[in-house]
N, C-alpha and C positions, 0 to 999 in steps of 0.2 A: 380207737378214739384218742388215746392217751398221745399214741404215735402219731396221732392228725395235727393234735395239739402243740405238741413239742415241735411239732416242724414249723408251724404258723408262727411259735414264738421267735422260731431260728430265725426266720424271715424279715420278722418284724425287728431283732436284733440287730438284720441286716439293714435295713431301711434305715434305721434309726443311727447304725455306726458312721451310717453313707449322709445320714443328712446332721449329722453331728458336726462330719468334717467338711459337708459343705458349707455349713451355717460358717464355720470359720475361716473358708475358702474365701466364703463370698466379699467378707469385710476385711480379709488379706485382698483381695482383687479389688475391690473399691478404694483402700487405701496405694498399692500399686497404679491403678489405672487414672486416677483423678489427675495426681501432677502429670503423665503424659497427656492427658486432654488441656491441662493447661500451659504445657511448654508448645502442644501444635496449633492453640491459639493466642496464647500470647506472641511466642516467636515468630509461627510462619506464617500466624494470619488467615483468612478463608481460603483463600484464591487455593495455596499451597497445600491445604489441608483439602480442600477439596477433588483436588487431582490424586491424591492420596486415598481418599473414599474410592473413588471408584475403582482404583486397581486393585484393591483389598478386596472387594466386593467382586470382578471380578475370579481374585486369584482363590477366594475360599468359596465360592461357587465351583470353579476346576473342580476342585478338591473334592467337594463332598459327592460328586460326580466319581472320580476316580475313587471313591472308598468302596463305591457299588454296593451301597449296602451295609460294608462289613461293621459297621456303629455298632450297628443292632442284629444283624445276621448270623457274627461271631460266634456270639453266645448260644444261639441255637443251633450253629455248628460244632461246637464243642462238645453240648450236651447228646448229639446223636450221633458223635463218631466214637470206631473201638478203633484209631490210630492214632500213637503218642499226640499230642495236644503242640507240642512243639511243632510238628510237622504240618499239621492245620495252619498254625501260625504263618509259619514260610510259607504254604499257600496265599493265606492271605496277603502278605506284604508281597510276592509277585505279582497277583494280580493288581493290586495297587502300585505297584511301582511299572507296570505295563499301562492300565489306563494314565495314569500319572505324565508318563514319558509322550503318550500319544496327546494328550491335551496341552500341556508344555510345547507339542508341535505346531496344535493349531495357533497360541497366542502368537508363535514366533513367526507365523506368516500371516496374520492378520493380526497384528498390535492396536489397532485402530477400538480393538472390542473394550481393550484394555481403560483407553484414551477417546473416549465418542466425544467429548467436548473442549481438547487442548492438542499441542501436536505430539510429536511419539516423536524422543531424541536420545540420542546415546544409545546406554543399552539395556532401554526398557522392551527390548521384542527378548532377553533373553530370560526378565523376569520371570515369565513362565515355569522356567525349572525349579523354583521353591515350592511347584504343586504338590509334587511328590513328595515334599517334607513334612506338609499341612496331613496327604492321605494318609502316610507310613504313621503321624506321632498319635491321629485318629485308629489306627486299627488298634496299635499299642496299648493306648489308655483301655480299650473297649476288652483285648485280651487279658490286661491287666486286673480289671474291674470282675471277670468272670472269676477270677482267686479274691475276690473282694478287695484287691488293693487299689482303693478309691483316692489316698491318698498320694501316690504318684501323678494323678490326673492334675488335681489340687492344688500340688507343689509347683508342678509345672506352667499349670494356667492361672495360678492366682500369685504368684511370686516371681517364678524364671521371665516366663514369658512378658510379664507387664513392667515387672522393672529395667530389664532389659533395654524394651525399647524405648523407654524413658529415658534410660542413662545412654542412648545411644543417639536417639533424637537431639539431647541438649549436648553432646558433644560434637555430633554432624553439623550441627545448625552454624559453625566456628569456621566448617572447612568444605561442605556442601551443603548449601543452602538450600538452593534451589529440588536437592533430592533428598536430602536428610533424612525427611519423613519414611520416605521409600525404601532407602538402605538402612534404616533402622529396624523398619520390617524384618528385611532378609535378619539382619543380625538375631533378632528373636525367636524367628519360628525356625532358625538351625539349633539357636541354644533348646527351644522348646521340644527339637527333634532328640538330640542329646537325650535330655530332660526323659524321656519316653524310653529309649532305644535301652537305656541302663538297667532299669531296672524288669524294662520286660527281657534281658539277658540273663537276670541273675534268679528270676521266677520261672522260665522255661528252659530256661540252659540252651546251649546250639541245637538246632534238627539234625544229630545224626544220624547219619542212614535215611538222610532224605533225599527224593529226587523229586525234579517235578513232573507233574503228572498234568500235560496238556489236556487232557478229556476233561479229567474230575475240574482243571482248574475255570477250564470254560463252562461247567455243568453249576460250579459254586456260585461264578460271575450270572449266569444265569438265571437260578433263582433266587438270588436276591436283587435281581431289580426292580420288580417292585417295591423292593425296601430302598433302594438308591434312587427311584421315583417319587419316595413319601419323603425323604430325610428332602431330596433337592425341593421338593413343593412348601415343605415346613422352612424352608431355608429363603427360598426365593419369597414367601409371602413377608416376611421382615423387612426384604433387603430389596425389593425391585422397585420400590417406593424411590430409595436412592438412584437405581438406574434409568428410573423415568425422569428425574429430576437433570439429571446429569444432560437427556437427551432435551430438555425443553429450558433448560435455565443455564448460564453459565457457570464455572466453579466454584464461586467463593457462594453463592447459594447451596451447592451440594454443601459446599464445609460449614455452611451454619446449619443445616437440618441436619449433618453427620452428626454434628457435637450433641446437637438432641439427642438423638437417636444412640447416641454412646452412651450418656447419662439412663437414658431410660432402660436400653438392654443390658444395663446392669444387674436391676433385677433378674431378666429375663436368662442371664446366664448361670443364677440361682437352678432355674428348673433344667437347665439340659446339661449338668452336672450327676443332675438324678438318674440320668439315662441310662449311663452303664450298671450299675448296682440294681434298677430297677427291672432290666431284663433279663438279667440271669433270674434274679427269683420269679419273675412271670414265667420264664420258661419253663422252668422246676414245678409247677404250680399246673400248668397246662399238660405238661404230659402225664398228670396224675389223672386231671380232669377237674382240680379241685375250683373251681368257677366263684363259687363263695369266695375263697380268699384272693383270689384278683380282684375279683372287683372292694375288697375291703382295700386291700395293698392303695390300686388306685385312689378311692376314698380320701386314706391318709397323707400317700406323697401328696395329692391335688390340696388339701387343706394346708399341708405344712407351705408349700409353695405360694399357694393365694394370700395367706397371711404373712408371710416377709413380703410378697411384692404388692397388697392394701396398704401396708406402714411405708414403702417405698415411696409411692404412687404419690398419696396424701400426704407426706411429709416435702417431699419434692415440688408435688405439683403446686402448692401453696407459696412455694418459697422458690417458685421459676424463674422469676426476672433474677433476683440475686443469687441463684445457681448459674444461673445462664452468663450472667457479669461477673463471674467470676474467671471467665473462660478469654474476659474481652468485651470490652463496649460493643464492639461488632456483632458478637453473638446474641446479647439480649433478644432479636429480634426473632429467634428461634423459641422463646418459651413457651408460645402457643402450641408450636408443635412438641415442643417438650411435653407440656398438660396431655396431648392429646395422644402423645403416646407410651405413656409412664395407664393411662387407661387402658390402652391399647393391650397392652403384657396383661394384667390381670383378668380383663376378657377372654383371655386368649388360654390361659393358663389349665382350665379343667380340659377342653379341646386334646390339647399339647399332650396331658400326662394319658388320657384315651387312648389318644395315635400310639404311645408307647405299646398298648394291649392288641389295640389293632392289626399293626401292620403282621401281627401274627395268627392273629383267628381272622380277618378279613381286608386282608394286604390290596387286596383289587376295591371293593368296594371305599376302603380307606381313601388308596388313590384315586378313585372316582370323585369324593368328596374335596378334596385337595387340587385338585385340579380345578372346579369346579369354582373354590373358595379364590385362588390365586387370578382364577379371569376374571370372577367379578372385581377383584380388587385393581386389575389394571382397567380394567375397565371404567370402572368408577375413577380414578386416578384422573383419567385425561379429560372426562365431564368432567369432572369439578376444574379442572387447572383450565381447559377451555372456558368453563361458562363463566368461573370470576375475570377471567382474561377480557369474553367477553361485555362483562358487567363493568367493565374499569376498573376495577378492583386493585393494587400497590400489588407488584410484583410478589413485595413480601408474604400479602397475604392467599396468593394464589401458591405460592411455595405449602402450604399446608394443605392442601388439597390430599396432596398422597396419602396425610397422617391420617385426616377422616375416612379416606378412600382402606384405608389398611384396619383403623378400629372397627368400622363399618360390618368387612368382609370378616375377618378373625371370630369378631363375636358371633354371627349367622354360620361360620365354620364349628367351630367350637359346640354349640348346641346340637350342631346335627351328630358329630362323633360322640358326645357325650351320652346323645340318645341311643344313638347307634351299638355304641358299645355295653350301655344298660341292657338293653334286649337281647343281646346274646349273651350277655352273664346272666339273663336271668336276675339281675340285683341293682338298684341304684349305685349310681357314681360320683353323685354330686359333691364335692365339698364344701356347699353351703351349711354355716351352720348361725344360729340367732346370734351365740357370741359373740360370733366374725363378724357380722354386722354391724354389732353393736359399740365393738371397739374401733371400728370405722367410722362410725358417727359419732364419738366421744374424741377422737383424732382430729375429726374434720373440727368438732366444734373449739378444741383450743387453737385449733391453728388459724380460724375466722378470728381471735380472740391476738393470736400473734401477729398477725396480718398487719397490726397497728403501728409494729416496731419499727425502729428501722430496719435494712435493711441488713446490717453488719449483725444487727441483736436476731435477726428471724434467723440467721443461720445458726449462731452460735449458740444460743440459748432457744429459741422457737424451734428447731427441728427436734432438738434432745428433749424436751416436754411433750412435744406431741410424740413421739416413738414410746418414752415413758408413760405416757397416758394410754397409750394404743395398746404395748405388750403388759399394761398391767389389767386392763377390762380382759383384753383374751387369757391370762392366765386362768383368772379368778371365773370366768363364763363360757370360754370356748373349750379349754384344755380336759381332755380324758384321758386315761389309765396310758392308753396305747402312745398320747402325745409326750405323756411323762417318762416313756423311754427314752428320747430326746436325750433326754440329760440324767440316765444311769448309768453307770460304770459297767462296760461290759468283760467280759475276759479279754487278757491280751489277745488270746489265738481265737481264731474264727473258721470254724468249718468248711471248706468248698465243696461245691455244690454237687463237683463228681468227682473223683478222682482220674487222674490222668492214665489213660491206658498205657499198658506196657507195652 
């Protein structure tokens, strides 16, 4: 019992070192990502920005294709092999640098997928070859994260990666205008490749004595496609909103629902930060059998995540129009969909952190779910964008159709995993707590109260009252023992979860 105990707390040390340093991540990356949303609206404008969504959207679509998996597959490899751990590693970044090279092929002979609403010139058909940089810095962080170094992820995506393209956007904009945004890209997600590459060298050393092993590497790619099915379906329900848009409105519409949709998946990049740290202990946890503490584990990340993206949601969505203008008069028109998808994340959030459990105790039934969730939402997408079409409705406001079409599907996704995955824990998952609601309605009701200001005072003063009113009810109503490791002091060193075979 004692030895049950002590591993639950190891665990929950891990959770908590992992959402320590995300909670820091998060507000390095909001402070990194905001001036480039506003250099690619003030400078380039929608048009520009939005021919930019879509190849993005494209290119990490490739990508999480070519990871097959290994996000979350990794860890469970790691934990069931008796060969050096380095060597798994090189497994993985082959088979990712193989898918990687073959979907790199297909953009380069159809660029069109890239570009469905603008023409393909220069040399965006060679774009493509940065897929491989997206899947290799994804296996890295995920290898990385199995030794708990969550921090490498963190570095890299909330500081290299976003300032980066920042400082690279506002000096392209001097000398390519017209692509700036685009080679800005590349500039970051090779610095972000870097960012990955280093320190999962200095944590696993070379594979020597490795060769590759064509069977086993097809047998890995194998079974985790069902998990390269659930990450693309969790991936695609975000993002295909954008590429229905792309396909029914012209660009400078995708670039004002983009700018939304970046504001709002700010939160949302809170929770899938947790993913690597949170599957190594699921897996640990499952091969014991110990079912109690997953479904606690879930529980907790689901609370700690719904309550920074409730204070997101309600502090943002309050203060839309002058978040939105702050981007550019042009964009104001996107704060509807801002509202409606800064909701959208929090609905979606208990779903999200399930699927983490899921795709390991029922990876097929998960994918069924997901599949399921992702049609009704294009589905619903193109009713809605047809019937206000048909209704006369302002271009603009038929542009928001996807965002309800996407809160819609998430929230009916999201219950059914939640439930799903209660009943084979045997234990609730919910991270609803009275608290958490209560500091949500004491949120909402100062920020009905700032509403009055203007608009320069909601930001600078109105958003900082409502956060401080929000996280001061949750402290003193929502916060228990287990929340309060948040903020202890752990040891430097931190246990891995198995030791590397010899």
């Amino acid at each position: 019992m004692a030895t049950e105990s002590s591993a639950s707390q190891d665990d929950l040390n891990a959770l908590a070192k992992g959402g320590r340093t995300n909670i820091m991540g998060f507000f390095v990356r909001l402070a990194g990502r905001m001036p480039f949303l506003f250099i690619a609206g003030r400078v380039y404008g929608p048009e520009l920005t939005g021919r930019f969504a879509l190849l993005v959207l494209v290119l990490e679509c490739a990508a999480l294709l070519a990871t097959l998996g290994l996000k979350r597959g990794l860890a469970q490899a790691l934990a069931q092999t008796d060969r050096p751990h380095s060597h798994v590693v090189a497994d993985a970044l082959v088979v990712a640098l193989f898918a990687g090279l073959c979907a790199a092929g297909v953009l380069a002979l159809f660029p069109e997928i890239m570009y469905p609403n603008s023409q393909v010139r220069g040399l965006d058909r060679a774009l493509g070859l940065i897929v491989f940089a997206l899947a290799w810095s994804d296996v890295a962080f995920s290898a990385l994260a199995y030794r708990h170094n969550v921090g490498a992820q963190v570095t890299a995506r909330a500081i290299i990666e976003p300032w980066t393209i920042t400082i690279a956007a506002w000096l392209l904009s001097y000398v390519a205008h017209k692509d700036g945004l685009i080679l800005s890209y590349v500039c970051s997600t090779s610095a972000m490749l870097i960012a990955a590459m280093v320190p999962l060298l200095r944590t696993y050393g070379l594979p020597h004595g490795w060769k590759p092993r064509p069977v086993e590497l097809a047998a890995m790619a194998r079974a985790n496609a069902p998990l390269a099915g659930a990450d693309a379906l969790e991936w695609g329900s975000r993002n295909v909103d954008r590429f229905i848009l792309g396909l029914m409105f012209p660009p400078a519409f995708v670039g004002v629902y983009y700018m939304a949709q970046q504001v709002a998946t700010l939160a949302q990049k809170f929770k899938t930060t947790f993913d690597p740290i949170l599957g190594p202990v699921v897996t640990r946890c499952l091969a014991v059998g110990d079912k109690a503490s997953v479904a606690k584990q879930v529980r907790q990340v689901a609370f700690w995540i719904v309550a920074v993206q409730g204070a997101v949601a309600i502090s943002l969505g309050i203060t839309s129009d002058g978040v939105m203008g702050l981007l550019g008069h042009q964009f104001v028109a996107g704060a509807g969909a801002l509202c409606i998808l800064l909701a959208a994340e929090v609905l979606a959030a208990p779903g999200a952190v399930s699927e983490s459990v899921l795709v390991y105790v029922a990876r097929h039934r998960n994918l069924m779910v997901s599949i399921f969730t992702i049609t009704l939402q294009i589905a619903l997408s193109f009713v809605l964008v047809l019937w206000l079409r048909d209704q006369g409705w302002p271009p603009a406001y038929q542009a928001a159709g996807p965002a309800v079409a996407l809160a819609l599907s998430l929230a009916i996704g999201s219950v059914i995993k939640a439930t799903m995955l209660s009943r084979l824990l045997g234990a609730g998952v919910s991270p609803i707590r009275w608290g958490l609601i209560a500091a949500m309605l004491v949120c909402a009701g100062v920020g009905v109260g700032i509403s009055r200001f203007p608009e320069w005072a909601q930001l600078s003063i109105g958003i900082p009252l409502m956060l401080a009113a929000y996280f001061l009810v949750l402290f003193r109503l929502a916060f228990g023992p287990e929340d309060k490791a948040l903020f202890r002091k752990m040891p430097r060193e931190q246990p891995t979860l198995i030791d590397d075979a010899p």
